[in-house]
C-alpha positions as CSV (number, residue, x, y, z in Angstrom):
1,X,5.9,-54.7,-60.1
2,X,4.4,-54.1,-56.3
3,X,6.5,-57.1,-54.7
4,X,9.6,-56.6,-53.3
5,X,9.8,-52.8,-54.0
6,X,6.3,-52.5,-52.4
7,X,7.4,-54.4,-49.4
8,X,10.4,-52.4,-49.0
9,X,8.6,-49.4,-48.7
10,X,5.7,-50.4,-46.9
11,X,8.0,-51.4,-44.1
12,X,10.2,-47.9,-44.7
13,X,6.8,-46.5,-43.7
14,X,5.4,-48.9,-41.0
15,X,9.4,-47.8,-39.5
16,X,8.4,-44.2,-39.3
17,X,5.2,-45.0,-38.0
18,X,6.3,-47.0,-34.8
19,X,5.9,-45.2,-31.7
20,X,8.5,-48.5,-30.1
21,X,11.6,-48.0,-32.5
22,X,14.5,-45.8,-31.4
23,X,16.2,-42.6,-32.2
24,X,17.4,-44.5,-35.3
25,X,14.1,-44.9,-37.3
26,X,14.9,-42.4,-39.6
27,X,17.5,-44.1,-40.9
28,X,16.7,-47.2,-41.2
29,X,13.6,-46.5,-43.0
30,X,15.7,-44.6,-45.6
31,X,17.4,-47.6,-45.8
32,X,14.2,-49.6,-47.1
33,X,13.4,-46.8,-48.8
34,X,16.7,-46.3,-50.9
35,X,16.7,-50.8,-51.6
36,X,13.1,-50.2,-52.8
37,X,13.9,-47.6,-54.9
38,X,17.0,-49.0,-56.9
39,X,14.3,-52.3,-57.5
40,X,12.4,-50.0,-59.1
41,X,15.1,-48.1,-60.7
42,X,16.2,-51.8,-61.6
43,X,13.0,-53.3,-63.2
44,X,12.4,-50.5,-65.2
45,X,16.0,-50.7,-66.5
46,X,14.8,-54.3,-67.3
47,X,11.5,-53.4,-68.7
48,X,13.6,-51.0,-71.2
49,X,15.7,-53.5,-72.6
50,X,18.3,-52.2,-70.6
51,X,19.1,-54.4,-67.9
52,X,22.5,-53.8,-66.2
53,X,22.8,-56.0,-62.8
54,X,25.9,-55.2,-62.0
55,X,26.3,-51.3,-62.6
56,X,26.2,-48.7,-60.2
57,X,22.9,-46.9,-59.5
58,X,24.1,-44.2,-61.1
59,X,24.6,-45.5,-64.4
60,X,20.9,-46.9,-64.3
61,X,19.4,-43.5,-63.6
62,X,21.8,-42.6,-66.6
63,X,19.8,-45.1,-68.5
64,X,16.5,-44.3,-67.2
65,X,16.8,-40.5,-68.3
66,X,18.0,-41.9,-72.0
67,X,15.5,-44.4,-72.3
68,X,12.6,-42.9,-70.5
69,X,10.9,-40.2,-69.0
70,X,13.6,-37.6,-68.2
71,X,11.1,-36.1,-65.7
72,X,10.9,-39.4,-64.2
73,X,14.6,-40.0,-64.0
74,X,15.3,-36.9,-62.7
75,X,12.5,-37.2,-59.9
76,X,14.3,-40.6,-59.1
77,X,18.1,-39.6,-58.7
78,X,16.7,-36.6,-56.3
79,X,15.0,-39.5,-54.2
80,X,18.3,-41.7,-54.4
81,X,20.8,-38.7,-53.8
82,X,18.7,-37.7,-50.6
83,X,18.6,-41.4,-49.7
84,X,21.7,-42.1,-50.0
85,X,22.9,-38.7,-47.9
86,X,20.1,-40.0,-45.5
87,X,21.6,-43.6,-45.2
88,X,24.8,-42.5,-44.1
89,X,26.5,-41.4,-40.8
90,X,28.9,-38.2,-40.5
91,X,29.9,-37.1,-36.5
92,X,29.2,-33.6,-37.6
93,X,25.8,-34.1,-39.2
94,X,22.1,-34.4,-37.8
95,X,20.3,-37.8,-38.0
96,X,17.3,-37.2,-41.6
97,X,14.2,-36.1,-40.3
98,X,11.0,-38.3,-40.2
99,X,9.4,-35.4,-42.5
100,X,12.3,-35.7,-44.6
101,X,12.1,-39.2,-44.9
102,X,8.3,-39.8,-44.9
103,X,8.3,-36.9,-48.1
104,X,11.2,-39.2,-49.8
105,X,8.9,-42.6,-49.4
106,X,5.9,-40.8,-50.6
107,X,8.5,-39.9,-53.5
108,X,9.0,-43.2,-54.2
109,X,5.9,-44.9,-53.8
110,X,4.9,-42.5,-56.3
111,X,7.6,-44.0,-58.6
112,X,6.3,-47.1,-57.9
113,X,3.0,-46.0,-58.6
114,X,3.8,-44.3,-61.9
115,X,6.0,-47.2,-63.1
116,X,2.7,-49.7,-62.4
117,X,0.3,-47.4,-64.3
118,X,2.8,-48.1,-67.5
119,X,2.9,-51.9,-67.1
120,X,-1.1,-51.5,-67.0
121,X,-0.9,-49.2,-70.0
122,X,1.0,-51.3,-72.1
123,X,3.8,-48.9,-71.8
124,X,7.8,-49.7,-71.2
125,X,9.1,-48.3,-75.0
């Protein structure tokens, strides 16, 4: 499970950290961190016999809260929702914060975290 996903947000983080990026490093890492976050939210899917490429996110997190840990699901559509709101550009709203953004990584790292303590466990339903 840590490949792409673990990338993803590694870089979302290494973003934020960067003392040479501009104004815009907020966003972009919520960017990296929203891509790693549907892998995740996509693998599991998979991992649940549930695989659906080609729906929207929102159906998946559907799925996850059916199939899995609601808790889980719950924790991940906050992350996405934020994201999301985070990724995109409104004329009358403030760029995310990199507090704001750095909590949502750690948010999903965790899911990545919790989702690789299952595959160790033998987990997965």
């Amino acid at each position: 499970m840590r490949t792409d996903a673990a990338e993803l947000i590694s870089s979302a983080q290494s973003v934020l950290s960067s003392k040479g990026t501009s104004g815009l490093s907020s966003r972009m890492a919520a960017f990296l961190a929203r891509q790693a976050l549907e892998e995740v939210v996509s693998q599991r899917c998979a991992k649940l016999r549930a695989s659906a490429p080609r729906s929207p996110m929102r159906t998946k997190l559907l799925v996850l809260r059916a199939l899995d840990d609601p808790h889980q699901a719950d924790v991940a559509a906050m992350a996405w929702n934020r994201l999301s709101n985070a990724c995109h550009v409104h004329a009358y709203e403030m760029q995310p914060s990199i507090s704001e953004v750095r909590h949502l990584c750690s948010v999903v790292d965790s899911l990545l975290a919790s989702d690789a303590r299952t595959d160790a466990e033998g987990g997965g339903h």
